[in-house]
N, C-alpha and C positions, 0 to 999 in steps of 0.2 A: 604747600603739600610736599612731604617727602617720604620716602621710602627705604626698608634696607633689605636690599639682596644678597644672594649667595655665590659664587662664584670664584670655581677653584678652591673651598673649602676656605676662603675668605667672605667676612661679611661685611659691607660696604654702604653707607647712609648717602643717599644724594637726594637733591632737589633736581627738579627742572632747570635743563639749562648747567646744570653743573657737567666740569670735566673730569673723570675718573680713569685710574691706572689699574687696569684689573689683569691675573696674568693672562697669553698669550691663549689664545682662544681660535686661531688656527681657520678663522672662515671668512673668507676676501668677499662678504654680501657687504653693501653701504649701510644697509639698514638691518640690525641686529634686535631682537626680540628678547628682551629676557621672563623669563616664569621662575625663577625660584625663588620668590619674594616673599620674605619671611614677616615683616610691618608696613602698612602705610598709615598715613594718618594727615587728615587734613585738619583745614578752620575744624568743620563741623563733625568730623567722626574720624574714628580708631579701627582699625581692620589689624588683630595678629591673627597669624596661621598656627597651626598644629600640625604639622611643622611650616606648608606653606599657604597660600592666601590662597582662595581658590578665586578664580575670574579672575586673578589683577597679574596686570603686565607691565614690564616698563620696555619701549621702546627709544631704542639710541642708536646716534649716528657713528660709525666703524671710522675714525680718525687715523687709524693703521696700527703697525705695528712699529715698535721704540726699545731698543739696548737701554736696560740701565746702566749705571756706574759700571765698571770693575769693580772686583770685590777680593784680595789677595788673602789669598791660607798660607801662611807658613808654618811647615813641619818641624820640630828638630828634638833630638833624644837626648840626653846630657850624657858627655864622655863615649859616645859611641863613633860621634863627626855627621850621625849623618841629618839632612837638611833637606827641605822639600819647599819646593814654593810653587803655589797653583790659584791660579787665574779663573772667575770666573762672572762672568756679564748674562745678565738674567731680560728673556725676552720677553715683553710686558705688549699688551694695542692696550691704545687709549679709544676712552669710549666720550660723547657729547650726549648726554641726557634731554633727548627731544619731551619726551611726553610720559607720565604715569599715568594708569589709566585702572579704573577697579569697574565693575560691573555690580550693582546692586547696592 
């Protein structure tokens, strides 16, 4: 069985048991609920949403929150000198996909 939710205006495919990087989601609960589940789909049936699934939920385990990489921007204008360099590290929680669950 797997499913794709939404989250942060990103859409993301996981099974059971799968680890996902979703952005930073700002709530220290262990146990995370998500509803904006746009497909799931097992062996024996297909459930899409218009736009989301109604009854289906995926629950996951809150593994925290994780800095990605740095990521450097450098500025520079030609024949002017001038130069710009800026830094920046994007903050992501990782999720453990305990269970998807549909109703009906």
């Amino acid at each position: 069985m797997f499913a794709i939710f939404e989250s942060g205006s990103k859409q993301h495919l996981v099974k059971e048991g799968a680890l996902v990087k979703v952005e930073k989601l700002g709530q220290d609960d262990k146990e995370i609920v998500l509803d904006r589940i746009l497909m799931v789909s097992s062996d024996e049936k297909k459930w899409v949403g218009t736009p989301y699934v109604e009854k289906a939920r995926i629950i996951a385990e809150n593994l925290g929150d994780r800095r990605d990489k740095k990521v450097l921007v450098f500025k520079r204008k030609a024949k002017k000198g001038f130069k710009k360099l800026i830094g920046h590290r994007q903050t992501y929680t990782w999720l453990k996909i305990q269970k998807i669950e549909v109703e009906g």
